[in-house]
ZABALUM-779941 format. One record per residue (C-alpha): residue number from 1; residue in one letter; x, y, z. Coordinates in nm, 2 decimals. Layout:
BEGIN
SITE    i  aa    east   north      up
SITE  NUM   A       X       Y       Z
...
***
This chain:
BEGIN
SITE    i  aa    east   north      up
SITE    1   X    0.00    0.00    0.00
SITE    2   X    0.26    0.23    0.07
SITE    3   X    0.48    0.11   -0.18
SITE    4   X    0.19    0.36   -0.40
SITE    5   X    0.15    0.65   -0.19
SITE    6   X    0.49    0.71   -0.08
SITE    7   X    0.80    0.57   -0.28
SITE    8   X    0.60    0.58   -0.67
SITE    9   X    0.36    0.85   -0.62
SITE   10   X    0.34    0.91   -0.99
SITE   11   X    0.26    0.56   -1.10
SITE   12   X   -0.07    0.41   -1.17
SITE   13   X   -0.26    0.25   -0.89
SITE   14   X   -0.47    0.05   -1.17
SITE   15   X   -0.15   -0.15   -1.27
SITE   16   X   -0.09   -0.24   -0.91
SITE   17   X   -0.11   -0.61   -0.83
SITE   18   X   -0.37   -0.53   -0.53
SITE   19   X   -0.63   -0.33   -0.74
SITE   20   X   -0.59   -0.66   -0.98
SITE   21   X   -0.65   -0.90   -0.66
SITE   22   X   -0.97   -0.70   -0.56
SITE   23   X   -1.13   -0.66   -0.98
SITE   24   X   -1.10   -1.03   -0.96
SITE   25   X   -1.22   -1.12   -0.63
SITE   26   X   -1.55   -0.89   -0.73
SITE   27   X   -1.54   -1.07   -1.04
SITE   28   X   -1.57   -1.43   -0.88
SITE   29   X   -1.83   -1.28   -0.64
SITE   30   X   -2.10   -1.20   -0.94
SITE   31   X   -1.99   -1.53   -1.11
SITE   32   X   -2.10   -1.72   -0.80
SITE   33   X   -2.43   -1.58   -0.80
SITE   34   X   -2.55   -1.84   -1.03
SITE   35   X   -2.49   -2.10   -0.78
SITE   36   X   -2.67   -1.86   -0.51
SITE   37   X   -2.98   -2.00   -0.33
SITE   38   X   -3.10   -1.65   -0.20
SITE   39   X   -3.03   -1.39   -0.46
SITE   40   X   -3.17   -1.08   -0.26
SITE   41   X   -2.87   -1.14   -0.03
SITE   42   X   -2.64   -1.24   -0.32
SITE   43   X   -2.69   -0.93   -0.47
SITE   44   X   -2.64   -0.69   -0.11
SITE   45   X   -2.34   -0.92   -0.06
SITE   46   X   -2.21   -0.80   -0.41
SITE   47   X   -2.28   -0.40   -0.34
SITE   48   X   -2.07   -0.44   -0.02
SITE   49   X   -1.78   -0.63   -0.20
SITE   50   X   -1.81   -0.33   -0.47
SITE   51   X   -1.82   -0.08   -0.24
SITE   52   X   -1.53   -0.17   -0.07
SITE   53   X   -1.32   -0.25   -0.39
SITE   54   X   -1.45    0.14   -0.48
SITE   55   X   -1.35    0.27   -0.13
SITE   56   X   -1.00    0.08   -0.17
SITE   57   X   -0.97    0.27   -0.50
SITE   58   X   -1.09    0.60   -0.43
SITE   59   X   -0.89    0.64   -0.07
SITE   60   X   -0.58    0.55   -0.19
SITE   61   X   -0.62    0.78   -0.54
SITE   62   X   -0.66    1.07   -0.27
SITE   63   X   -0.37    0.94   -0.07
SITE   64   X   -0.10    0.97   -0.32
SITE   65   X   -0.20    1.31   -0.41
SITE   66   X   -0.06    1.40   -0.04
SITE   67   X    0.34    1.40    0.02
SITE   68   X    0.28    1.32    0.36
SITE   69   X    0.02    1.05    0.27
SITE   70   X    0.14    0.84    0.61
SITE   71   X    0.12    1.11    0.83
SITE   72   X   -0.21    1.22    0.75
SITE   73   X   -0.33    0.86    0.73
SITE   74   X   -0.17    0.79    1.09
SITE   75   X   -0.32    1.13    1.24
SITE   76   X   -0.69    1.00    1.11
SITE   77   X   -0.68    0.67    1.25
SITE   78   X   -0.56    0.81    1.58
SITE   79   X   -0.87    1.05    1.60
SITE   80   X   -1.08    0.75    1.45
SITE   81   X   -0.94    0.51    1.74
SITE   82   X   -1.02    0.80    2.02
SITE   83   X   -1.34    0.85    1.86
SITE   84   X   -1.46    0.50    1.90
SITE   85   X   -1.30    0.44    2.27
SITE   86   X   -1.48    0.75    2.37
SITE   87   X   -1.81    0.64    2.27
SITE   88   X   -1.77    0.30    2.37
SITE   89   X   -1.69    0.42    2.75
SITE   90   X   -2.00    0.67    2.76
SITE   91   X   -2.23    0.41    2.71
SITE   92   X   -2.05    0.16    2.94
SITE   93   X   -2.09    0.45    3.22
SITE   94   X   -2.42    0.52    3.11
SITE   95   X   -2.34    0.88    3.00
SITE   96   X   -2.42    0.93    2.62
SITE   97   X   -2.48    0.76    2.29
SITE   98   X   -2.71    0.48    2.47
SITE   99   X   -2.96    0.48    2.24
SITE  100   X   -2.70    0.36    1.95
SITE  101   X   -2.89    0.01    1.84
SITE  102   X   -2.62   -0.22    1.93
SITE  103   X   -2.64   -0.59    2.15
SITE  104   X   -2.44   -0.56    2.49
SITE  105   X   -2.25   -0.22    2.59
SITE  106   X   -2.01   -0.11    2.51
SITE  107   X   -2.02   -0.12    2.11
SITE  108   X   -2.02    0.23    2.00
SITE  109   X   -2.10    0.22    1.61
SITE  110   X   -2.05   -0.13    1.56
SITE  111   X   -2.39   -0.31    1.77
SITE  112   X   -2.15   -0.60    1.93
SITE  113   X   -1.88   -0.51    2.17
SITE  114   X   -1.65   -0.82    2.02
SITE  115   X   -1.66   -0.60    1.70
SITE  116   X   -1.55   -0.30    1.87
SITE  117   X   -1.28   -0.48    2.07
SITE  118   X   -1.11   -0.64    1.79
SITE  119   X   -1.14   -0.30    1.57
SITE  120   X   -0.97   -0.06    1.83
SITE  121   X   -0.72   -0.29    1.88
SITE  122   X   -0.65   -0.35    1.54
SITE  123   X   -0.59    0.04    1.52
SITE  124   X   -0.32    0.04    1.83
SITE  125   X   -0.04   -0.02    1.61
SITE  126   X   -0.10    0.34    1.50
SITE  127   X   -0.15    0.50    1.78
SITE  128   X    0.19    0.34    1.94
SITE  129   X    0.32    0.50    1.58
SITE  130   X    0.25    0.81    1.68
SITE  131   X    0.36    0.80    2.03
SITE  132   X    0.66    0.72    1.92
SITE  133   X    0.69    0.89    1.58
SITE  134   X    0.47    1.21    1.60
SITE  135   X    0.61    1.53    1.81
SITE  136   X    0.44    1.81    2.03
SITE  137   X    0.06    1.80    2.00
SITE  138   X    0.02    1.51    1.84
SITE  139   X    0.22    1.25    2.06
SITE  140   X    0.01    1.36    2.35
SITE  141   X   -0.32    1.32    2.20
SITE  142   X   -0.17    0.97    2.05
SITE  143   X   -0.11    0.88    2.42
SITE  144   X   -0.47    0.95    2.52
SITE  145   X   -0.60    0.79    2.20
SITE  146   X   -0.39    0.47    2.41
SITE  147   X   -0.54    0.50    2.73
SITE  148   X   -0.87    0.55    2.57
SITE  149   X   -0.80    0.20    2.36
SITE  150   X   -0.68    0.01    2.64
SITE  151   X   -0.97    0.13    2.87
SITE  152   X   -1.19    0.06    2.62
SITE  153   X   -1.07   -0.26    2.54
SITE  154   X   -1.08   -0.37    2.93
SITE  155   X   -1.43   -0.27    2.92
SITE  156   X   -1.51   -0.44    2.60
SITE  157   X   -1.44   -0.77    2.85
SITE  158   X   -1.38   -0.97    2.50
SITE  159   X   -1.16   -1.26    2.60
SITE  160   X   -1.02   -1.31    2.26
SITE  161   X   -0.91   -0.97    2.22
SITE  162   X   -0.75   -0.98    2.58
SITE  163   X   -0.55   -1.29    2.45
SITE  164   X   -0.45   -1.11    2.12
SITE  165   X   -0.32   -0.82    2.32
SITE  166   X   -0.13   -1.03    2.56
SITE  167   X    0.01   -1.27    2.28
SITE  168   X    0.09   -0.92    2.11
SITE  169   X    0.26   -0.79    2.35
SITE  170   X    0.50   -1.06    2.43
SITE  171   X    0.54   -1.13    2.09
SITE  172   X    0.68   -0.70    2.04
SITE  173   X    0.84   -0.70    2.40
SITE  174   X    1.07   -1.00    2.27
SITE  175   X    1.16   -0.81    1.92
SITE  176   X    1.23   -0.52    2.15
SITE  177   X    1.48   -0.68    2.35
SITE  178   X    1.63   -0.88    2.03
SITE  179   X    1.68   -0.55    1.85
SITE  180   X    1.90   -0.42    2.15
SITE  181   X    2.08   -0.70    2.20
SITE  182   X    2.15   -0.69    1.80
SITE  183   X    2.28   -0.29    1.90
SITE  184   X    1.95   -0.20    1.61
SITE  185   X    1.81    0.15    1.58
SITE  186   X    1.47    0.09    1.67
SITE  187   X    1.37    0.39    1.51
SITE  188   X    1.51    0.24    1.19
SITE  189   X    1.31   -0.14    1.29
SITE  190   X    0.96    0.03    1.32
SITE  191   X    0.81   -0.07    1.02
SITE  192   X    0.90   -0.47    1.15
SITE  193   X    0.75   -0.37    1.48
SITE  194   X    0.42   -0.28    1.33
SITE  195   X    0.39   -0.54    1.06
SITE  196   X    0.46   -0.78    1.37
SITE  197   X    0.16   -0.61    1.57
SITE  198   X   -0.07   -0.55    1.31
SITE  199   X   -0.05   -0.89    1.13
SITE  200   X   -0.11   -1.10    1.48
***
């Protein structure tokens, strides 16, 4: 993804292998429809792999217009993670955003809390990015965006994304201490550190 919006802004995202993946993965969706049993759901299952094939497209076109593409990416999914944790722990205290339609609290916009759990954690390795990367305002409001996640995610009281976290954590703690021992600029093994995180 970055390989596109950082290092070759001015080549085409159409020729890119994942564009190609996604055509043909929307392509074998409306050729299975003939094998479908229930077509009205076929057919919304086939507007929501579209959409997100379109969405794909569309945010990353606007992406490599920006020369700080990462940055700004980073900074949105920061506010998007604080976002989510706040709303998430003013219904679990009963203060706001109750009447969201959702299964057990906390869920903010995603009506099951196991769904919300698993998609603020899946946006810490961002926010540890920008406590470590970003500078001035932006570090501090990356280290309540953490707080916010990790209360949130103690709240959430999904076991599975309690075990990912620990598993997570060990799992970064251990490359932490190999890269020292190895004398590495940690600065310089980021990018491992959050491929490590975010692919668990």
């Amino acid at each position: 993804f970055f390989k596109y919006t950082t290092t070759d802004q001015n080549s085409s995202f159409i020729n890119s292998p994942i564009i190609i993946i996604l055509l043909l993965y929307f392509l074998c969706s409306v050729l299975s429809l003939k094998n479908s049993l229930n077509f009205s759901e076929s057919y919304f299952d086939i507007l929501r792999v579209f959409l997100f094939v379109a969405s794909v497209f569309c945010f990353t076109q606007f992406l490599i217009q920006k020369s700080n593409s990462r940055i700004f990416l980073f900074v949105c999914l920061n506010i998007t993670a604080f976002a989510l944790s706040f709303i998430g722990l003013m219904q679990y205290f009963g203060m706001a955003f109750t009447d969201i339609p959702g299964n057990v609290i906390p869920y903010a916009t995603m009506a099951n809390k196991n769904l919300y759990a698993a998609a603020i954690f899946f946006l810490l390795p961002f926010i540890v990015y920008g406590i470590i990367c970003f500078s001035t305002y932006f570090k501090i409001f990356s280290i309540l965006a953490f707080v916010m996640v990790i209360t949130g995610i103690i709240t959430a009281k999904s076991r599975m994304v309690w075990l990912a976290f620990a598993v997570s954590f060990i799992l970064c703690f251990l490359f932490w201490v190999f890269a020292k021992l190895k004398k590495g600029n940690l600065s310089l093994q980021f990018n491992k550190f959050i491929v490590l995180l975010f692919g668990l």
